[in-house]
C-alpha positions as CSV (number, residue, x, y, z in Angstrom):
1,X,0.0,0.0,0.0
2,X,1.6,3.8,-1.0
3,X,1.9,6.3,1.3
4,X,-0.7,8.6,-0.3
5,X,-3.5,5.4,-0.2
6,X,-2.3,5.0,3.8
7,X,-3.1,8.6,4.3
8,X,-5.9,9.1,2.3
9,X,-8.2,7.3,5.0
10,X,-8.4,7.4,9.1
11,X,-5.7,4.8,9.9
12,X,-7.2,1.7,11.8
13,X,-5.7,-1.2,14.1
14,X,-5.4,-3.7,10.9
15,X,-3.2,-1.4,9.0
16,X,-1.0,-0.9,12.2
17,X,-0.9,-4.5,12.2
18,X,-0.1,-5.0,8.3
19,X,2.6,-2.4,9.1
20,X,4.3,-4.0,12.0
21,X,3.9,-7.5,10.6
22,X,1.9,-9.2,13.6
23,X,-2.3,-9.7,14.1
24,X,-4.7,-6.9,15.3
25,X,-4.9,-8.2,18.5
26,X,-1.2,-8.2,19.2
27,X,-1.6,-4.8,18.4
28,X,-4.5,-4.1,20.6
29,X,-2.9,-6.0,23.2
30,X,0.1,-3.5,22.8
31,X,-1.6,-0.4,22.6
32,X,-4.4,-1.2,25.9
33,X,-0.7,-0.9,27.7
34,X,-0.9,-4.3,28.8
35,X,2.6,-5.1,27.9
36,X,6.1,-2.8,27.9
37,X,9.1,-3.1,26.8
38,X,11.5,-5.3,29.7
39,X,8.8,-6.8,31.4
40,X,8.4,-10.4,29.4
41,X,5.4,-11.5,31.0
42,X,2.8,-11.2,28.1
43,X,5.2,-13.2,25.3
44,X,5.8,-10.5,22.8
45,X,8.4,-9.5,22.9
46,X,10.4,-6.4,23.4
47,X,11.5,-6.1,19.4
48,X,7.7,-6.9,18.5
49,X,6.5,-4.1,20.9
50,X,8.6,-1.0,19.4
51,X,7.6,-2.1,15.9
52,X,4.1,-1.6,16.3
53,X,4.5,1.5,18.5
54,X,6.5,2.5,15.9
55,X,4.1,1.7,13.0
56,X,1.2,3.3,15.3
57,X,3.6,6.7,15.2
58,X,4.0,6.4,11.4
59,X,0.7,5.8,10.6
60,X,-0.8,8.5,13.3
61,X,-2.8,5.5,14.8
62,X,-5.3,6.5,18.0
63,X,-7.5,4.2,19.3
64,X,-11.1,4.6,18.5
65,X,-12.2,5.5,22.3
66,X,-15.7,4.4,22.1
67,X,-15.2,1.0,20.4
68,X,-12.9,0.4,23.4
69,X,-15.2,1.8,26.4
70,X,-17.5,-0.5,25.2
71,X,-15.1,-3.1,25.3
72,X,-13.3,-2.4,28.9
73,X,-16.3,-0.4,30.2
74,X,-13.8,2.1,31.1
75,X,-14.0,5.8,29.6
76,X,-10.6,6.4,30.3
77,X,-12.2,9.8,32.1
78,X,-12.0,11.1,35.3
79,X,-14.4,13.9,36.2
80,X,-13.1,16.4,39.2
81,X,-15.7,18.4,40.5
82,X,-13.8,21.9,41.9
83,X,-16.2,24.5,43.4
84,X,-13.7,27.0,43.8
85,X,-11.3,26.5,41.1
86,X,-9.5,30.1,41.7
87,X,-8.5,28.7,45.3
88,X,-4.6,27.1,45.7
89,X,-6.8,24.2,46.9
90,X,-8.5,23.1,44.0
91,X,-5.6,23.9,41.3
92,X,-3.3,21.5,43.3
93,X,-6.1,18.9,43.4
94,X,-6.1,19.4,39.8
95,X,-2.6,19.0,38.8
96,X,-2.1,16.3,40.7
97,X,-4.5,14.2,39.9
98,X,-4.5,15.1,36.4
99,X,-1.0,13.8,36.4
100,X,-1.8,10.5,38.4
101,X,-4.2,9.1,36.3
102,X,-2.3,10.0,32.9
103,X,0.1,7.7,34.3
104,X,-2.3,4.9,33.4
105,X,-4.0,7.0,29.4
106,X,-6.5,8.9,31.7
107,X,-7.8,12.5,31.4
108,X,-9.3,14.3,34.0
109,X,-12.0,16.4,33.2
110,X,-12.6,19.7,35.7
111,X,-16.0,20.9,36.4
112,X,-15.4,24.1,37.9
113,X,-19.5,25.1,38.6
114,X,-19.7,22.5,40.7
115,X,-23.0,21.4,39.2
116,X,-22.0,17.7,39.6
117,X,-25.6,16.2,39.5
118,X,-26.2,17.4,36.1
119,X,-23.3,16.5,34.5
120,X,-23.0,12.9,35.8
121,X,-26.6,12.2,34.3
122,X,-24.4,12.2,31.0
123,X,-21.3,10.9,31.5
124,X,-20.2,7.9,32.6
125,X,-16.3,8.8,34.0
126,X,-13.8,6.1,34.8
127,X,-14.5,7.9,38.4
128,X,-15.9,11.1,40.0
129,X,-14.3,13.5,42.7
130,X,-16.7,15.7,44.1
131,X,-15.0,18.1,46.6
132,X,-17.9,19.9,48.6
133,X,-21.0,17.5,49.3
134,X,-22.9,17.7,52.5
135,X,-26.4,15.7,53.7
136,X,-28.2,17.7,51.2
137,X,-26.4,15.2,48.4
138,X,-26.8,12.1,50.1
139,X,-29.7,11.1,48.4
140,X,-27.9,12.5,45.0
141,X,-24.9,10.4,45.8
142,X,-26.5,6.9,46.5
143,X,-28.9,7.4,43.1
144,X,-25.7,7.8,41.2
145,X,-23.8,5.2,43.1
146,X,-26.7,2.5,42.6
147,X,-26.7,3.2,39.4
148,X,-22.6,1.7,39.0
149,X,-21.3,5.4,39.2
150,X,-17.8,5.3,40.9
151,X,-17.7,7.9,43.2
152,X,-15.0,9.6,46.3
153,X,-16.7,12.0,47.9
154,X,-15.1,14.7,50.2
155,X,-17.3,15.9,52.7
156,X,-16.4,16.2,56.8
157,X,-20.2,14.9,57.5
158,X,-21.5,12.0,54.9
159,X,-21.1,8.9,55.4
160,X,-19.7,6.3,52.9
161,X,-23.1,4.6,50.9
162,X,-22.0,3.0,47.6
163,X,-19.4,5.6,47.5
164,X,-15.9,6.2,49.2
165,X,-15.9,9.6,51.6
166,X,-12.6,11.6,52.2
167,X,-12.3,13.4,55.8
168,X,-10.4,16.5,56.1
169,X,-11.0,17.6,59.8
170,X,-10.6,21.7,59.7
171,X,-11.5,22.7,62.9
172,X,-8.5,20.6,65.2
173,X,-6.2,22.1,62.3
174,X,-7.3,25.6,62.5
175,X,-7.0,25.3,66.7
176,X,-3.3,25.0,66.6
177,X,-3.5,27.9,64.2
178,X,-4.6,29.7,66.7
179,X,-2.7,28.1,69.5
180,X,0.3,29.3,67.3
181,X,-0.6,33.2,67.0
182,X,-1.6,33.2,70.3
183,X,1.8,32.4,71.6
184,X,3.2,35.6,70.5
185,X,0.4,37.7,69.7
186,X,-2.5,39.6,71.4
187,X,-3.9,41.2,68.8
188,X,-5.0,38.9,66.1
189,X,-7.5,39.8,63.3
190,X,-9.4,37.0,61.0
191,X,-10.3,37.3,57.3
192,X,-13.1,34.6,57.4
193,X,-15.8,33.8,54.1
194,X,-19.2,35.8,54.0
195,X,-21.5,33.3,54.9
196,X,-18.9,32.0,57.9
197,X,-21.9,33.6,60.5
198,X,-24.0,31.2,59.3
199,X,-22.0,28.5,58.8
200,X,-22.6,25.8,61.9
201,X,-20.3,25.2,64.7
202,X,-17.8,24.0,64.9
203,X,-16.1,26.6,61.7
204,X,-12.9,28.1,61.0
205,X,-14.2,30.9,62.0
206,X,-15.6,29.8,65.2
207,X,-12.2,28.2,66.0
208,X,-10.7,32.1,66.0
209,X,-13.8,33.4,67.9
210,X,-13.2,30.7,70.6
211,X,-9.6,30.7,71.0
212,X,-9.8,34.4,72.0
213,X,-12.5,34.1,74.1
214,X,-10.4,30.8,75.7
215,X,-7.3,33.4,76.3
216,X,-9.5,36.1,77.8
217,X,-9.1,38.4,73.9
218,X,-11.8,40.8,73.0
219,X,-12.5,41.1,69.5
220,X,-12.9,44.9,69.1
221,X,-14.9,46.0,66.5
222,X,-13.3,45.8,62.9
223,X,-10.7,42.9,63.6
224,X,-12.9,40.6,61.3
225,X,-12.8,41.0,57.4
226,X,-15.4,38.6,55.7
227,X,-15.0,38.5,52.1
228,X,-16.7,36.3,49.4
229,X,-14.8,33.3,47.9
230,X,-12.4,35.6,45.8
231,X,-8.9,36.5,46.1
232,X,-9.6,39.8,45.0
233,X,-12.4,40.1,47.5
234,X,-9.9,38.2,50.3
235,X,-7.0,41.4,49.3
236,X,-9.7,43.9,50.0
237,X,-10.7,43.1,53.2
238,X,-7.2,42.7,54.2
239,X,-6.8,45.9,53.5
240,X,-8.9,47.3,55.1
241,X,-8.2,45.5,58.1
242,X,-4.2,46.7,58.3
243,X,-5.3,50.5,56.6
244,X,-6.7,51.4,59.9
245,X,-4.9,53.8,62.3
246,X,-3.9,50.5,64.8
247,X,-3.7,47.8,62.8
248,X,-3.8,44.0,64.5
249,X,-0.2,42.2,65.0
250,X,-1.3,39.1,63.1
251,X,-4.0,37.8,60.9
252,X,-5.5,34.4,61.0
253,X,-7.1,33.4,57.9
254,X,-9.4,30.4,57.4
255,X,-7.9,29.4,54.0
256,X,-4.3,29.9,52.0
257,X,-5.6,32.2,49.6
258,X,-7.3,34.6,51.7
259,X,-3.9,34.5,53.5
260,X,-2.2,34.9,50.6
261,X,-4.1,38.1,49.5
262,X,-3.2,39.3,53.5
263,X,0.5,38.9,52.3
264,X,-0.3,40.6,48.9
265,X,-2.0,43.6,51.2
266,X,0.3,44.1,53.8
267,X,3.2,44.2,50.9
268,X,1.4,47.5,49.0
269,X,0.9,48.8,52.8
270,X,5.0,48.3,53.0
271,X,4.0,46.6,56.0
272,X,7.1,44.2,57.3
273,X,5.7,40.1,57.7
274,X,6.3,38.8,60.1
275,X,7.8,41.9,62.0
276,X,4.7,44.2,61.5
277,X,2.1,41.7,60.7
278,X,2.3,37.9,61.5
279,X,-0.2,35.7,58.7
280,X,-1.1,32.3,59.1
281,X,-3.8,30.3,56.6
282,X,-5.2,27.1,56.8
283,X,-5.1,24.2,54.0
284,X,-1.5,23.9,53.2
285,X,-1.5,24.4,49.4
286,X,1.7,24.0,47.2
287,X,0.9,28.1,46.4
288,X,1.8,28.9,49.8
289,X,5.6,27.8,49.9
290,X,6.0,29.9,47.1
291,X,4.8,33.1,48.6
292,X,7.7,35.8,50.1
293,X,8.1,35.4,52.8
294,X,6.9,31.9,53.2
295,X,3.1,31.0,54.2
296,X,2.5,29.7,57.6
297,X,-0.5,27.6,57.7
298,X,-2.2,24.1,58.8
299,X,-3.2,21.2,56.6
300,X,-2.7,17.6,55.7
301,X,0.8,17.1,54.8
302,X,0.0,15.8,51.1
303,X,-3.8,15.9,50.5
304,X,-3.5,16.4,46.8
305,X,-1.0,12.9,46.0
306,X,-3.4,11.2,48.5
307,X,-6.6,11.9,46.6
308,X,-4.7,11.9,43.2
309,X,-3.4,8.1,44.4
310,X,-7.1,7.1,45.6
311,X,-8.7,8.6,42.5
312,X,-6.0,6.5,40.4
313,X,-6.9,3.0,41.7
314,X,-10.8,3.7,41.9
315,X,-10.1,4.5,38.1
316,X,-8.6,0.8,37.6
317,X,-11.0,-1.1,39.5
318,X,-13.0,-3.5,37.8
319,X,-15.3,-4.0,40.6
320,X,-16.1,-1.3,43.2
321,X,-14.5,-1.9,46.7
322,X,-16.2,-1.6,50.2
323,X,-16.9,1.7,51.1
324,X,-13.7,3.5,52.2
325,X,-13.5,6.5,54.7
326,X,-10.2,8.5,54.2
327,X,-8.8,10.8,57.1
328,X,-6.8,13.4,56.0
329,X,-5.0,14.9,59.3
330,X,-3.7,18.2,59.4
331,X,-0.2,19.5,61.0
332,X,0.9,22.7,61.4
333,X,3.8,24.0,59.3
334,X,5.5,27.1,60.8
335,X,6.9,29.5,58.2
336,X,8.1,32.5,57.0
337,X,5.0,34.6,57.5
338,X,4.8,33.6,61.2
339,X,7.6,33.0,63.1
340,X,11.3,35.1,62.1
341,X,14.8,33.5,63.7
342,X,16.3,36.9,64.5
């Protein structure tokens, strides 16, 4: 066959196999990644296996998804479901997971409305991360996990039912936060989320209003910033907080990128961190190692290659587990933007 007549149609797994001198379902067994190069274990052998991954490059071979889903019943998909995709949080889930499961020809797909339901009514992904879900979803959650849907679900509240539930308990985090400020500092402001007065309690933002009270602290008036899930909304309120005439001595702020705006602020005020204004956060993204000075702040020590990991081998199963409940503990990690050595 010439080189225009291979060209002149979509290439398909016969011609890969008429190239590389060996039957389609060599080939297919090549290309599913059931065999590589060194391992020995499948019988082809490692000559065999570069020839037709070398005929597959020639020819601009991909495999025709849909005929294989069908086959495997596996999408090769992996839907993330990020509310808050602006936040360090959800861009480290993100990247990490989306390089986990390529290890193994998986995509991830991010749903950044967070409208979850909807979209999982039509598609069918390898698996399904849903990062905010509460007892309002439960009865969302177990319809789509009856139905075969493979689900991890984080939520602090649900638990597991046809679906595995990841745990990342806040509130004992934030505490030592708190503890932390309240070693050195007196006069500690919070930058909490609009609707934290009507979240319930235990919050993040309780955790502050009950650590002062704890050490005997008034929270005069104006030592609170809420701001709506936004960085830009987070750098405003900080602002305002450190633009007064006394400013506080630290800030406590219930996630990284609200802390990270703080930072942002007090550097246009030419306010000194950690000598003029001490700023802890709370979630331990990858964002805030990279901030100058250095973000203090509580979280699990690797959340994101946890849930990447878990997401990965829910992907590959080819029958659902038990239901699972993951704990993700969270340290403290002292930084920069806290603590000084002079």
């Amino acid at each position: 066959m010439s080189d225009q007549a291979i060209t002149a149609r979509r290439p398909t797994m016969r011609m890969v196999a008429d190239a590389a001198g060996v039957s389609a379902a060599t080939v297919s067994y090549v290309l599913s990644g059931r065999t590589s190069a060194g391992e020995g274990k499948s019988g082809i052998s490692d000559t065999t296996t570069r020839r037709i991954l070398q005929a597959a490059e020639t020819l601009n071979y991909s495999p025709n998804q849909a005929a294989r889903s069908i086959r495997t019943g596996k999408t090769n998909l992996v839907l993330l479901s990020l509310t808050m995709l602006s936040d360090p949080w959800a861009q480290a889930v993100s990247t990490a997971a989306s390089a986990e499961v390529a290890k193994d020809g998986r995509t991830a797909m991010i749903l950044a409305d967070g409208d979850w339901a909807v979209v999982l009514q039509k598609q069918t992904p390898d698996v399904a991360f849903i990062d905010a879900a509460d007892a309002t979803h439960a009865a969302q959650l177990k319809t789509l996990a009856s139905s075969g849907m493979n689900l991890v679900v984080m939520s602090d509240t649900l638990e597991p039912d046809g679906f595995d539930v990841v745990r990342s308990p806040a509130v004992p985090g934030c505490r030592k936060a708190m503890e932390h400020l309240l070693e050195t500092h007196t006069d500690i402001a919070c930058l909490a989320t609009s609707s934290a007065k009507s979240h319930p309690v235990p919050s993040r933002y309780s955790v502050y209003l009950d650590a002062m009270a704890e050490a005997g602290l008034d929270v005069p008036e104006g030592r609170v910033g809420f701001a709506e899930l936004h960085p830009a909304a987070a750098y405003d309120a900080a602002l305002r907080l450190l633009s007064g005439p006394t400013p506080p001595s630290a800030i406590y702020a219930v996630t990284d990128f609200a802390a990270l705006s703080a930072i942002n602020a007090a550097h246009q005020l030419h306010l000194r961190i950690p000598e003029d204004i001490a700023i802890i956060g709370a979630g331990n993204t990858p964002d805030g190692e990279l901030a100058h000075p250095a973000l203090s702040t509580v979280g699990p020590a690797d959340a994101y290659g946890e849930i990447a990991c878990l997401l990965r081998s829910r992907a590959a199963e080819k029958e659902r587990s038990a239901d699972r409940v993951i704990t993700l503990e969270w340290e403290l990690f002292v930084r920069g933007s806290s603590h000084t050595t002079t």
